[in-house]
Backbone as JSON, one array per atom type, in Angstrom:
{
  "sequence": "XXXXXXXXXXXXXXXXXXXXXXXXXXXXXXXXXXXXXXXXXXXXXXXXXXXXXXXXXXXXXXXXXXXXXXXXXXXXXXXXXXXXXXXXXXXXXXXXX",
  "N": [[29.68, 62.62, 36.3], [30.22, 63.8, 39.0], [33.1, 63.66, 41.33], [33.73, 64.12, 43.82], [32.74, 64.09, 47.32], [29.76, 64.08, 48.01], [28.79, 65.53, 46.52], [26.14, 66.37, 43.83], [26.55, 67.45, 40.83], [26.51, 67.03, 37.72], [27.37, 66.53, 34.11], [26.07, 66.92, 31.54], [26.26, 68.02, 29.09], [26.92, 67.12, 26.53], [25.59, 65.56, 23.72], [25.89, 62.5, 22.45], [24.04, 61.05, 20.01], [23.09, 59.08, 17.09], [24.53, 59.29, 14.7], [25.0, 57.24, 12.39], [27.11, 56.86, 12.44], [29.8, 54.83, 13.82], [30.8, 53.99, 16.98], [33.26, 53.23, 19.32], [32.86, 51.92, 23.11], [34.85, 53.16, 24.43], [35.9, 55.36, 22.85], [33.53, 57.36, 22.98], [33.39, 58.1, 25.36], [35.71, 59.06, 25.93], [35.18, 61.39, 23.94], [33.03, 62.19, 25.71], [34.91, 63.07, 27.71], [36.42, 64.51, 27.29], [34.8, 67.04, 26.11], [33.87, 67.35, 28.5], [35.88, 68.75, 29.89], [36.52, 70.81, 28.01], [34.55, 72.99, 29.2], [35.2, 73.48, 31.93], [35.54, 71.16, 33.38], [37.47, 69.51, 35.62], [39.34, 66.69, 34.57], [41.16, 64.08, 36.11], [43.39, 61.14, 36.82], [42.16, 58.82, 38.86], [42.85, 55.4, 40.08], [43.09, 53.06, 38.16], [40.94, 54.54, 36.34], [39.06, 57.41, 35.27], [39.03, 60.43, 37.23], [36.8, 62.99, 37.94], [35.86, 66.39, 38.41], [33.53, 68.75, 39.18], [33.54, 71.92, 38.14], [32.5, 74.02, 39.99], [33.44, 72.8, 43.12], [36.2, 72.39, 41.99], [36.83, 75.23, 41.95], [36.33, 75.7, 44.1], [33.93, 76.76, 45.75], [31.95, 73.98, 45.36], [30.52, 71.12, 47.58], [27.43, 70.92, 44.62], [25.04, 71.03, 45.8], [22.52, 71.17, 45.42], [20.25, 70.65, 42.94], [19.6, 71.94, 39.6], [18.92, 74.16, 36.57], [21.28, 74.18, 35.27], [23.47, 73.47, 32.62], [25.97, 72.99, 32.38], [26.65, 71.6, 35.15], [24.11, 71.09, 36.22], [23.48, 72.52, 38.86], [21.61, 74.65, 41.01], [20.17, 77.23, 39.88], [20.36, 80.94, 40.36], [18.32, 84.0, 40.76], [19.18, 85.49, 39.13], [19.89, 84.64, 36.58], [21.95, 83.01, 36.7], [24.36, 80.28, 37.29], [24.87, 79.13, 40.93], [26.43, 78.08, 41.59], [29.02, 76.96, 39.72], [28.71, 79.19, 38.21], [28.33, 79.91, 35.99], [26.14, 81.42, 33.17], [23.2, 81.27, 32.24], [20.67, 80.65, 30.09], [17.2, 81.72, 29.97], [14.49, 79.72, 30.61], [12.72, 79.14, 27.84], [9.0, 79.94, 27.96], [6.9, 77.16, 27.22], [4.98, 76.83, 24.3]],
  "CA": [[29.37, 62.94, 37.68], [31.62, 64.36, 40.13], [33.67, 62.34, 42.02], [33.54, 65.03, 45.21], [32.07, 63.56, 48.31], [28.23, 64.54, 48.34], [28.48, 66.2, 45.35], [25.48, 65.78, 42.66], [26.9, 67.6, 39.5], [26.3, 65.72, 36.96], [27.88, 66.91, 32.81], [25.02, 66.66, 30.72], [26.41, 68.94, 28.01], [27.48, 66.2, 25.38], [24.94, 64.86, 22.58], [26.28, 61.32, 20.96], [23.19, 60.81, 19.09], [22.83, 58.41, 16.46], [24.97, 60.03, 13.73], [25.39, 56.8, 11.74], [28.65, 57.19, 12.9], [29.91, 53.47, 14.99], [32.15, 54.36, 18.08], [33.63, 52.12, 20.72], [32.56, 53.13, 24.09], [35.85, 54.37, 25.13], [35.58, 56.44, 22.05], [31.96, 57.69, 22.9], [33.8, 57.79, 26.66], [36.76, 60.01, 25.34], [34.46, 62.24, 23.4], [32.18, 63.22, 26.7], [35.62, 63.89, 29.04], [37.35, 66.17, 26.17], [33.35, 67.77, 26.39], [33.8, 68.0, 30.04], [37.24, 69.23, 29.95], [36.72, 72.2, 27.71], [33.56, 72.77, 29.77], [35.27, 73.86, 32.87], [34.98, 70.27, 34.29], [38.62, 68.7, 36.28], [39.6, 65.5, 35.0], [42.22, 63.51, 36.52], [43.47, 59.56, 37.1], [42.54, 57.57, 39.69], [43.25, 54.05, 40.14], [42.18, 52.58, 36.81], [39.56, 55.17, 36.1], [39.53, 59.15, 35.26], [38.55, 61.06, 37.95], [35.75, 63.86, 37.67], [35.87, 67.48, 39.22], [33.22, 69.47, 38.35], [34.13, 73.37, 38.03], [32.24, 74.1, 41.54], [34.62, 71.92, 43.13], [37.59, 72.59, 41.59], [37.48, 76.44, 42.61], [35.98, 76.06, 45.77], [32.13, 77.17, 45.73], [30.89, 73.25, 45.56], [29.73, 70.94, 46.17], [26.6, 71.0, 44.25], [23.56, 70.91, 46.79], [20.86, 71.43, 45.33], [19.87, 70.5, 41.43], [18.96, 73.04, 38.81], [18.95, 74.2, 35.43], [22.5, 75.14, 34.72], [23.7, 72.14, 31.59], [26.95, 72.36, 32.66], [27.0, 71.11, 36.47], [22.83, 70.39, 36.92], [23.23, 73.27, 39.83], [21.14, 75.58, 41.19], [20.67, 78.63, 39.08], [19.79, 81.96, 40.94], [17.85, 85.31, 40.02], [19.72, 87.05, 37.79], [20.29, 83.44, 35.77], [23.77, 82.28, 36.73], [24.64, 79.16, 38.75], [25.31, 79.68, 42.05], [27.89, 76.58, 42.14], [30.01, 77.06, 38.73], [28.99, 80.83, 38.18], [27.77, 80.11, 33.86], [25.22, 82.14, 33.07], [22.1, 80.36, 31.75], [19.71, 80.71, 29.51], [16.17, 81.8, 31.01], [14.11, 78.84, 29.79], [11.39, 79.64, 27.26], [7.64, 79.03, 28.43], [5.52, 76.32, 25.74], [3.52, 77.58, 23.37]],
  "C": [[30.64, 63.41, 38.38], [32.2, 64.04, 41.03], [33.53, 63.01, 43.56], [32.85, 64.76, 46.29], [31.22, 64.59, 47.86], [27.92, 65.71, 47.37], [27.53, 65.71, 44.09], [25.38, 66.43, 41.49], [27.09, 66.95, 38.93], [26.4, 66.7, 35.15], [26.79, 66.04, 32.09], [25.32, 67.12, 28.62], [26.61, 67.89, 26.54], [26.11, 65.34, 24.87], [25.49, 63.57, 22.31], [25.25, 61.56, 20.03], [23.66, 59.4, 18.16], [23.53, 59.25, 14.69], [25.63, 58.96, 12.47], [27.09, 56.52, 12.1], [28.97, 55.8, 14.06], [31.19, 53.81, 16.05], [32.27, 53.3, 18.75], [33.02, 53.27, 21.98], [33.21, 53.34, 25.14], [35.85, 55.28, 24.09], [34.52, 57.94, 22.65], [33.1, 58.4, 24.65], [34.81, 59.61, 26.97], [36.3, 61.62, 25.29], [33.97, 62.98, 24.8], [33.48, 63.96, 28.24], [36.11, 64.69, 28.24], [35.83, 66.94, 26.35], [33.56, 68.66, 27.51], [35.0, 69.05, 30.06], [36.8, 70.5, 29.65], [35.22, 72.8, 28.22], [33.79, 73.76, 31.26], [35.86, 71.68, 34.4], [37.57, 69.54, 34.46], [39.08, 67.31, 35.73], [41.13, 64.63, 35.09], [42.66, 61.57, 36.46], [43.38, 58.95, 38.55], [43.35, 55.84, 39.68], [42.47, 53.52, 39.04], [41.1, 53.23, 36.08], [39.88, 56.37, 35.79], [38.61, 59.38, 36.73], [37.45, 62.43, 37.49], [35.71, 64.89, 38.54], [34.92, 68.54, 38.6], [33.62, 71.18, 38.54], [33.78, 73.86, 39.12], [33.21, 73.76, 42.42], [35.72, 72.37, 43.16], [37.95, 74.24, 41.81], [36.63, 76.94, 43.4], [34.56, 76.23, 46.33], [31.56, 75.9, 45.72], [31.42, 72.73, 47.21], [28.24, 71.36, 45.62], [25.69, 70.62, 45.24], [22.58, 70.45, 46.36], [20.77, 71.64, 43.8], [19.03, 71.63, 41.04], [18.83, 73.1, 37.36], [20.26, 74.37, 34.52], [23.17, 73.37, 34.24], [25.23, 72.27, 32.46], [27.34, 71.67, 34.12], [25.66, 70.6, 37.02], [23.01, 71.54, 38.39], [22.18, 74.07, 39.7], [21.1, 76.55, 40.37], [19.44, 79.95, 39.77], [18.82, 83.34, 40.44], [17.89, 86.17, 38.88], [20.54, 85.8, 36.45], [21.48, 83.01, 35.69], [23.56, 81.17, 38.21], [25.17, 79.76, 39.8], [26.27, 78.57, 42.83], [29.36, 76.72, 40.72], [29.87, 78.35, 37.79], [28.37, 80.67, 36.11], [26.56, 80.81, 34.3], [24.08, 81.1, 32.43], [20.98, 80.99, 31.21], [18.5, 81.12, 29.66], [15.18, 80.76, 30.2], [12.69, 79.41, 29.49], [9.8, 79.12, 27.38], [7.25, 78.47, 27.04], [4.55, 77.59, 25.31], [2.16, 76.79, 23.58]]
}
């Protein structure tokens, strides 16, 4: 999440799963801020804690308003399929069969 007053970006992008694989969960912890990191996403130290900036944010356009489809920030995503808070392009999601 994004530490940004009244900001509701929220880094979804990271899987763990169940890979047999036993982590600690600063491991598991680790894993989803190196995610965020190369992601676009800010993170820093607070007082005992990392801090969280998501890419909106951090160059000026958040915060996040208004929830959407876009994995990396949960923003808005506009017309022509790009967020309109951290600018990724997105996917156009495929209707069910």
């Amino acid at each position: 999440m994004c530490d940004t007053d009244d900001c509701l970006a929220v880094y979804l992008a990271v899987e763990t799963g169940d890979d047999e694989d036993t982590r600690s969960a600063s491991g598991v912890s680790q894993l989803a801020r190196d995610a965020a990191q190369g992601d676009g996403w800010v993170v820093s130290f607070g007082l005992r804690q990392p801090v969280m900036t998501c890419p909106g944010c951090a160059d000026g356009r958040g915060p996040v308003r208004e929830r959407g489809d876009c994995r990396r920030c949960m923003g808005r995503v506009d017309s022509a399929s790009r967020c309109v808070y951290c600018l990724r392009q997105v996917e156009p999601s495929q209707p069910e069969a």
